[in-house]
C-alpha positions, 0 to 999 in steps of 0.5 A: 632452900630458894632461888630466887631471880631478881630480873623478874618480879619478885612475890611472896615467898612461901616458906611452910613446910610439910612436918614440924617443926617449922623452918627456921630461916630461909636460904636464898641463892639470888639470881639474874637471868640465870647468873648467881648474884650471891646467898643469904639466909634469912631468919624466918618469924612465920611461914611467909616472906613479903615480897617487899621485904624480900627485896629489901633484904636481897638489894641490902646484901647484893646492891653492889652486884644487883646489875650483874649480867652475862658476858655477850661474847659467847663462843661456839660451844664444842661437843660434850659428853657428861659422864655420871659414875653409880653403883644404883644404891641411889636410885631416886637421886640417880633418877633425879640427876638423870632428869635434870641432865635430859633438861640441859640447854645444850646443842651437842652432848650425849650422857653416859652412865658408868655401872660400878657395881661388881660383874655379873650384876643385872644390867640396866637400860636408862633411857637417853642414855650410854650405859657401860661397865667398870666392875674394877670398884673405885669412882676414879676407875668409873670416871676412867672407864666414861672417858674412854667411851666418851666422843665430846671434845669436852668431857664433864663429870657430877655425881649421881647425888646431884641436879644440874641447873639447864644452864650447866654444861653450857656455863662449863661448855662457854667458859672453856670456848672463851679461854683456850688456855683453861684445861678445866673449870669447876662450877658452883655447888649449893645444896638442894635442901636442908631439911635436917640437922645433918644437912645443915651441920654439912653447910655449916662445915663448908666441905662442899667447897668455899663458894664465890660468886664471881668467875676465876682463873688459877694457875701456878704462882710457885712451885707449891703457890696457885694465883687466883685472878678474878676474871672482873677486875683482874685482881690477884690473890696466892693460896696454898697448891692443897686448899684447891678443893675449896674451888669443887671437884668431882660433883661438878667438873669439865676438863678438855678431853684432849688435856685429860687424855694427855694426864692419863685420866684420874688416879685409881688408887684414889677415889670413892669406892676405893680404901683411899676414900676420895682425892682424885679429882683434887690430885688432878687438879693439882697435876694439872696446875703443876704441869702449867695447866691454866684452871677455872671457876664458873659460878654460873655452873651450877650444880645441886647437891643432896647432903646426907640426912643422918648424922651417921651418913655425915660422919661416915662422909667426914670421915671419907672426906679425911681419909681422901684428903691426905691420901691425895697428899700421899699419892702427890708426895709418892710421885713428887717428893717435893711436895713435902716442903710445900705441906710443911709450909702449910700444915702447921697454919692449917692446925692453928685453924683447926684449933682456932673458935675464931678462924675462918673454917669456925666462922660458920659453925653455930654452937650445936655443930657436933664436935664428933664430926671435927674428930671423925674427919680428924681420924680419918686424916690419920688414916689416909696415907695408909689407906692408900697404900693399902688401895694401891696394893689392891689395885695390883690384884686387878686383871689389866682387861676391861670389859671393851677394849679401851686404845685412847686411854692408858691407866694412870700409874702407867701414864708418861710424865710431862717434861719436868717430871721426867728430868726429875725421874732419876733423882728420885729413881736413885732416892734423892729424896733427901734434900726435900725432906731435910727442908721440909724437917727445917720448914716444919721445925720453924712451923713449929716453933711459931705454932708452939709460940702461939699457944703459949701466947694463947694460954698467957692470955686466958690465964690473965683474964681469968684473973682478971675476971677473978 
């Protein structure tokens, strides 16, 4: 893995690597002054790429954004905190993440580092940094626990298996200065190496997120429809309300403290660390959409993710990423039935993708991707509305006491509903979840009859050329 800024000139380009086998390909994230241009890969026949054909190859796939530049406005940046939740069983990558946050070009902010890791366990002293304790496990009640503390009218969040770029948090910090509507903004995440098979079948299952290159705002276009609008040429898009941890998520967030207050901070019955696995931070995105909250992408906030190096850490990880992503559509439907019509537009599409080789989720995927990770994740799907009910009875048994007095944050399932929410609350006090689920049964029946259509159309078509080739 390479970065390679075009605005300078360009040299040779050492691929040897330390251990056998050699690399394969290079991948190659393009950059102009900091601001990413796009990636490629790069099939690799020796140890070395001229400089020349470097360049050959980076002006064939970027020429059309070769000149890129940043935007000159850049407004006046507002205080930050960045808040990293661990439990210290990554300490390299931790101290990894660490140093690269020291490194942040960046006027105002300060790093808080939240110990997740049971009561009573030694303490730690990190230098430059806040160090306090959430002993209540779970990754949303950590980042809750960082919120509390944090004194930045910004408040950002990554992980303790990442490395910021020094241009991090004022991507985040300038994109939030330039657009007072935005109440958050994801960035770019790539990977930091790929030196196993693990770490490329990772990149290869795009679960990262679905990388652009060009900034982005989302807001609501229907009840369960996002817009995304380019931020360049104003062009339009809908997508579905639950693809939007395509656009990142927790490794690399920034929200307005003031509008992440107001939602209550992150859903603790969701998250790492928890049965649920993972989901919170989509589950806020999605609350934030739906509350008419305005969310942006800005790929010049780049973040570097260490992939899991086994096959057994990726399918535990796949696993988690399956769990995590319908228990998020459990907790949603719990506080909004309504949403079971939005998931019965979509689910059967996104079946066909799942069972479709030439769909764009397979685009990727080269022959020796495992097919066991596809039914870990698969597995784990099934196993997510159970998990989090099962968190959520757990999460009970916590004392309500935290380990300083907290006043400017209130617990999420204790937080008070926007507006809209509250006419609805005594529709679904009463039970008047009828009405959504019969259309949520009509939609999913007509689904159905279309998905069933389409396999059977599938199978007609194989069988003829079967014949054919016969």
């Amino acid at each position: 893995m390479a970065v390679i800024d075009v605005a300078c000139a360009l040299s040779d380009l050492d691929c040897t690597r330390d251990a056998p086998p050699p690399y394969a390909g290079a991948w190659i994230l393009a950059c102009r002054a900091g601001l990413p241009l796009g990636s490629v890969q790069i099939p690799l026949r020796g140890t070395r790429v001229a400089a020349n054909d470097l360049e050959r190859e980076l002006h064939k796939r970027f020429g059309g954004v070769w000149a890129r530049e940043r935007q000159d406005d850049a407004p006046a940046l507002a205080s930050a905190s960045v808040v990293v939740c661990t439990n210290f069983a990554r300490p390299v990558l931790l101290h990894r993440c660490l140093e690269s946050l020291a490194a942040l070009d960046y006027p105002d902010y300060e790093v808080i580092v939240v110990d997740n890791r049971p009561a009573g366990s030694p303490a730690e002293d990190l230098a430059r940094t806040m160090v306090v304790r959430e002993p209540r496990p779970g990754a949303s009640a950590a980042r809750n626990r960082g919120l509390a503390v944090a004194r930045g009218e910004i408040v950002a969040f990554t992980d303790d298996d990442v490395e910021v770029d020094p241009g991090w948090l004022r991507a985040l910090g300038e994109r939030l200065g330039r657009q007072p509507d935005v109440a958050a903004v994801t960035g770019l995440a790539v990977p930091r190496e790929l030196e196993t098979p693990a770490q490329i079948w990772f990149e290869e299952s795009r679960r990262l997120s679905d990388r652009s290159f060009l900034p982005l705002a989302f807001f609501l276009g229907g009840r369960f429809w996002v817009v995304h609008r380019s931020i360049e040429d104003g062009s339009e898009r809908l997508v579905s309300l639950y693809a939007m941890g395509e656009r990142g998520g927790s490794w690399n967030i920034a929200f307005r403290a003031t509008a992440l207050r107001g939602m209550g901070g992150f859903d603790e019955a969701l998250g790492i660390g928890t049965p649920a696995c993972g989901g919170e931070d989509l589950a806020l995105i999605v609350e934030l959409l739906t509350s008419g909250h305005c969310v942006g992408y800005e790929p010049s906030a780049v973040v570097y993710h260490t992939h899991r190096a086994t096959l057994a850490e990726l399918q535990r990880q796949m696993h988690g990423y399956g769990v995590g992503f319908t228990a998020m559509l459990t907790a949603i439907t719990l506080r909004n039935p309504w949403h079971l019509v939005g998931m019965a537009m979509v689910v059967p599409a996104w079946v066909r993708s799942l069972v479709n080789p030439a769909s764009a989720q397979h685009a990727a995927r080269t022959p020796t991707y495992p097919r066991a990770l596809v039914r870990t994740e698969l597995r784990g799907m099934l196993a997510g509305p159970f998990a989090y009910m099962r968190s959520r009875r757990m999460q009970r048994r916590w004392p309500d006491e935290r380990a300083e007095p907290i006043d400017h944050v209130v617990r999420h399932q204790r937080r008070a509903q926007p507006a809209r929410d509250q006419r609805q609350a005594p529709l679904v006090r009463r039970g008047a979840v009828g009405l959504p689920l019969v259309l949520s049964v009509a939609a999913a029946a007509i689904e159905g009859v279309q998905l069933l259509s389409w396999c059977l159309r599938r199978a007609t078509r194989a069988r003829w050329e079967r014949r054919a080739r016969n």
